[in-house]
N, C-alpha and C positions, 0 to 999 in steps of 0.2 A: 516493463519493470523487472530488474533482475534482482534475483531471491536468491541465497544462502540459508538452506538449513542443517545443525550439524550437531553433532554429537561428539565429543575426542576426551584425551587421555587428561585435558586440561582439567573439565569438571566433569570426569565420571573413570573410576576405576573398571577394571577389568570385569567385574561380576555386575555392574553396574550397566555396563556398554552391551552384553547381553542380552541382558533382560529388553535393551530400550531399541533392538532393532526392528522387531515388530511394531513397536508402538510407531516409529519414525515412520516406517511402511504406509502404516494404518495415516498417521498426518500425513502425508503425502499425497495419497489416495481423496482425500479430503480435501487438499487446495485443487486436486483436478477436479471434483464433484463441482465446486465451488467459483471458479474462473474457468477459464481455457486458457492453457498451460503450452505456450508457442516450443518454447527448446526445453530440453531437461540433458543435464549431464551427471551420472552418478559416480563420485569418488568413494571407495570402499578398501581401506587399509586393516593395518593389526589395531591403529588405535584410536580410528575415525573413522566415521560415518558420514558422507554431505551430499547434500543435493543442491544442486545449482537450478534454476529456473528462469526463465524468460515467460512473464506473466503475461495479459494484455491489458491487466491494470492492475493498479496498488489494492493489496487485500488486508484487512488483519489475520495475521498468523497465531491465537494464542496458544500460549506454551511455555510451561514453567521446567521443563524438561530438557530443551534445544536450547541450541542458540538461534537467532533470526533476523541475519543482517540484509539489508537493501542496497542498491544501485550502486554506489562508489566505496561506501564502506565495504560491501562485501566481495568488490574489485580489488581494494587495497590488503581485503586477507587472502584471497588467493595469488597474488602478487607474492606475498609475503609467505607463504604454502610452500612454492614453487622454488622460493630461496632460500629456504629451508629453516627460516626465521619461526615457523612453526612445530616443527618436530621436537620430538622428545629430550632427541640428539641436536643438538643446534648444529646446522651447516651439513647434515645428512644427505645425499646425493640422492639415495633411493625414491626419495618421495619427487624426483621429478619423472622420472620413469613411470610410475603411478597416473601423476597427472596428464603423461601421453597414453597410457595405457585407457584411460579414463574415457581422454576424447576419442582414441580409435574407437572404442563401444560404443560410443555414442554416433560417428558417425556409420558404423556397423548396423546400427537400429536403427537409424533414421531417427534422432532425437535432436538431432543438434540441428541449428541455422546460423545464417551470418554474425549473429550478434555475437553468442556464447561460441563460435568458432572463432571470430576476433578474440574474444576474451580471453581462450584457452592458450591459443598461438600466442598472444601477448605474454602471456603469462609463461608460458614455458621459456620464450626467448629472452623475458630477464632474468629467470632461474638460471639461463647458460650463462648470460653476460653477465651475473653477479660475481659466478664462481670463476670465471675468467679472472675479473677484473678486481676480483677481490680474492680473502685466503678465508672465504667462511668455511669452507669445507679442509680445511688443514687436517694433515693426518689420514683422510681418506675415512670419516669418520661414518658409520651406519649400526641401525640398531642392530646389524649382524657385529660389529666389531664390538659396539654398548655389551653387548649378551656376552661374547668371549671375555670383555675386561673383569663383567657383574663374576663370573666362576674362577675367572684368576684371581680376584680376592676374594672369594670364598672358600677355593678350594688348593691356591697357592699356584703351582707349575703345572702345567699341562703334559707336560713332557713326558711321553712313555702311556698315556692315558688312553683308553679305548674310548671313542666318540661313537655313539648313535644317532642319525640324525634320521628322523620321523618326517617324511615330507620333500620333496623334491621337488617343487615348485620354487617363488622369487623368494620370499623369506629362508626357506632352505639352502638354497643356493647360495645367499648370504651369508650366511653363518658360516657355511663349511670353508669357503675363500678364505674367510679369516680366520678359520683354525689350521688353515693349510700351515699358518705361520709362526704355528706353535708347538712343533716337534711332537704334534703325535701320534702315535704306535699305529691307530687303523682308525679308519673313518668306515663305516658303516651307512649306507643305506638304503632306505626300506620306505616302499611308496606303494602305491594301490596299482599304477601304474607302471609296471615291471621295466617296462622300455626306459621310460621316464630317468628311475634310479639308475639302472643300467649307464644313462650318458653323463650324469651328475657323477658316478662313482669313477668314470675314466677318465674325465677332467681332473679331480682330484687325488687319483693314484689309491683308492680308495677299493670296494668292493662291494656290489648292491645283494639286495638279498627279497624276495618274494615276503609280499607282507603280512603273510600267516604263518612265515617263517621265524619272526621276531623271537617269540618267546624262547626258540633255540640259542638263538645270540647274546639277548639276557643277561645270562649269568657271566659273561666275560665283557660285561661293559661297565663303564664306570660314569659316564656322562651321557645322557641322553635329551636331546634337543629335537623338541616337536612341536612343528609348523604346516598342521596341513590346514587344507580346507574343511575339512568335516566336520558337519552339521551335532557331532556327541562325543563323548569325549571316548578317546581310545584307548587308553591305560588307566587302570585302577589298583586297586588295592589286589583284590581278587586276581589280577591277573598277576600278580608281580609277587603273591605269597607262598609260591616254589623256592624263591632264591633264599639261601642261607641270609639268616638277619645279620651276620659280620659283612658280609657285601651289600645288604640293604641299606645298613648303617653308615656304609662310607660313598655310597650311591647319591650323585646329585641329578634333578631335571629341573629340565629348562623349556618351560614353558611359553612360546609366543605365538602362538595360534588365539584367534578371536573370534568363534567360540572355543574356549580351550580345549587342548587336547587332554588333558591330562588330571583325574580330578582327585580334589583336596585331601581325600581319604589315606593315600599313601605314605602321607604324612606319619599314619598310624600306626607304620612300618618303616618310622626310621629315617627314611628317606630325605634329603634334602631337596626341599621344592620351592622352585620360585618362576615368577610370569611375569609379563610384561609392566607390571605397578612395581617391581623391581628394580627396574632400567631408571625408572626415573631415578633414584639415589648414587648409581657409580660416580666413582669419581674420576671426572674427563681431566684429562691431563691436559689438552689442550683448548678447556672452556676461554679460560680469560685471554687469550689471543683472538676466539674470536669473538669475542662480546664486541671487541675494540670496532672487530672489520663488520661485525653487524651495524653498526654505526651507518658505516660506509654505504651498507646495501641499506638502509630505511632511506638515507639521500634519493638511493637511484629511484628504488620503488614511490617515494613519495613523487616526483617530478614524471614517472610513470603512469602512477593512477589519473592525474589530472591530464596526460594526454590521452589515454586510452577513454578515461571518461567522455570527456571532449568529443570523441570517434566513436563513441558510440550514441553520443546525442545528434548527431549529424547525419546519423545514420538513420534516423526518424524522418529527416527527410528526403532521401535517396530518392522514395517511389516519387517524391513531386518534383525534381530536379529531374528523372528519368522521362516525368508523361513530360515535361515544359520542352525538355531538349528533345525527343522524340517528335513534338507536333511541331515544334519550331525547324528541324532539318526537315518535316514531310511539305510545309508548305512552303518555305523556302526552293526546295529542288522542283515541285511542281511550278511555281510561279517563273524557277530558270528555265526550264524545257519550253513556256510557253512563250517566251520571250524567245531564245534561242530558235526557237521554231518557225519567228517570224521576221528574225535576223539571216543576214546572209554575211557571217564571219569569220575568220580562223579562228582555228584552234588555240591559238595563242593568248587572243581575244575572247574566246570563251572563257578561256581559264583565269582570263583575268576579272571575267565578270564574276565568275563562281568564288573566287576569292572576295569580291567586293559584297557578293548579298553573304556570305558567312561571316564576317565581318562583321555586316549592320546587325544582324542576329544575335552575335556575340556580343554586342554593345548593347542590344535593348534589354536581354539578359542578365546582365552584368550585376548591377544593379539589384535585381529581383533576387536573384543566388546568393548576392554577398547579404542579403537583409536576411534571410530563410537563413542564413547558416551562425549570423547574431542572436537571431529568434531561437533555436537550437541551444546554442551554449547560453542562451538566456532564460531555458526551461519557461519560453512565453510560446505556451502550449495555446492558448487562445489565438495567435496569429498563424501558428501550424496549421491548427485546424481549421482555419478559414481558408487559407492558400489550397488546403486538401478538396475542398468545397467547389473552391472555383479553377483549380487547376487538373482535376483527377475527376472527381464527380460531385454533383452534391445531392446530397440523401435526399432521398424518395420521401415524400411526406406520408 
């Protein structure tokens, strides 16, 4: 049984999405108390939270908190994850990178197995083939470009503007790509990780700076964008009540770290604050272009899920299609050797014998494989399980 459980920017804001990441931890922990839990694959973005699961049976999940989709429905949102049909930003690239990133962890820990490694792979490879085949992603669009549009109307031209960027990981790196193309004066950045800024800053023409150095730089910035990973939030009020209130006052941030960097207090001081519940309201300039070609990619994904589904009900029977043709090639090649052993033939005539019993084997076969794989896509679990019985083993009384 494969599980979806998830949390996102759809039904839960930013202060909301917080709070619920222990709680999802704590459920999670509780369907493995609960079943035995075969694959698990964890996706963890700025504005999502999910876990994918491969159960060994159907359980109730209650939860008025998640969401909690099963087997093909929850095939057809990750489908649709991948093509960016679910992101904030419709037709975003980022979140396929994400869900590679995802499964490399997963097969890094030993979480994954065939199933949800078919799944992942599937899923990635219609995220390429949509944006190929389609223009969802028009514009080259990302919540890193979303965050640069949200302050170009807020705060007009960038032009001449000192940028801080807090963070030099994927979401950082994003951001600053798309301010590269917005004429301004210095990019700054500042990471826990000295190296880290250091390569981020000379990609960008930019200049990194040690991250207990910040407070120095401060006062000659005017936008500051923070995106790390850190478990608290890193600027406050307190820290930021040095600078003259005429620079606080024309001072914007930008918030898109989950858990936030950056907390509400500043406000108190003037400041212009805003986070990732923000992004949702910009106005994309090229949304209703692709609404058109999302059309286009729900075609491909829907004709998607039903084959992927299909491949993975089929795949319930592998072990009994593996033991049938395994014992069928071992008594097949023993019954040739003893034959052959009591023939006096060429080689040529051997091999024509050996084509003839693979043959019958294929044929008495034939039959048995193509019912098991009706039985599959026919979810008639009761003739699996008898084929299990009398082909693999049958349970010990």
């Amino acid at each position: 049984m494969l599980v979806n459980i998830r949390i996102d920017f759809k039904i839960a804001d930013v202060a909301t999405m917080e709070k619920s990441y222990d709680k999802l931890d704590r459920l999670i922990e509780k369907v493995h108390k609960n079943v035995d839990v075969k694959e698990e694959v964890v996706l963890k973005t700025c504005n999502r939270y999910e876990v994918y699961m491969i159960l060994e049976r159907d359980i109730n999940i209650p939860t008025t908190t998640f969401i909690v989709e099963k087997s093909d429905v929850a095939v057809n949102h990750l489908l649709r994850l991948a093509s960016g049909l679910e992101s904030m930003i419709m037709g975003e690239d980022q979140i396929l990178g994400q869900i590679k990133t995802a499964r490399k962890n997963a097969i890094k820990n030993n979480t994954i197995g065939p199933k949800l490694e078919k799944v992942f792979t599937k899923a990635i490879h219609v995220g390429q083939s949509i944006r190929k085949n389609t223009h969802i992603n028009e514009g080259g669009v990302s919540v890193g470009s979303g965050a640069v549009e949200l302050i170009e109307e807020k705060y007009g031209s960038l032009k001449g503007k000192n940028v801080l960027i807090v963070g030099a990981g994927e979401m950082g790196t994003v951001v600053s790509k798309a301010l590269l193309e917005k004429d301004t004066n210095a990019i700054v950045v500042a990471n826990r990780t000295y190296d880290k800024a250091q390569q981020l800053a000379q990609e960008l023409d930019g200049h990194a700076i040690k991250f207990n150095e910040m407070n120095d730089t401060l006062s000659k910035i005017d936008i500051v964008i923070s995106a790390t990973g850190a478990p608290h939030t890193l600027i406050n009020k307190e820290r930021l009540s040095f600078l003259p209130q005429e620079h606080l006052s024309n001072m914007i941030m930008l918030d898109l770290a989950n858990p936030r960097d950056i907390d509400d207090d500043v406000i108190e001081l003037s400041v212009q604050l805003y986070n990732l519940d923000d992004l949702r309201y910009i106005t994309d300039k090229n949304k209703e272009r692709r609404v058109k070609e999302a059309e286009k990619a729900e075609k491909i994904i829907e004709k998607e899920t039903v084959l992927l589904k299909d491949a993975l009900k089929e795949m319930e029977i592998t072990p009994i299609l593996s033991s049938l043709n395994i014992e069928a090639e071992k008594i097949r090649k023993q019954e040739l050797e003893k034959t052959l052993h009591m023939l006096d033939i060429s080689k040529k005539d051997s091999k024509k014998l050996d084509h003839l019993t693979r043959s019958i084997t294929d044929k008495l076969m034939y039959n048995i494989i193509n019912n098991l794989k009706k039985a599959a896509i026919a979810d008639d679990i009761q003739t699996i399980n008898d084929a299990k019985k009398i082909l693999i083993e049958y349970p010990k009384q």
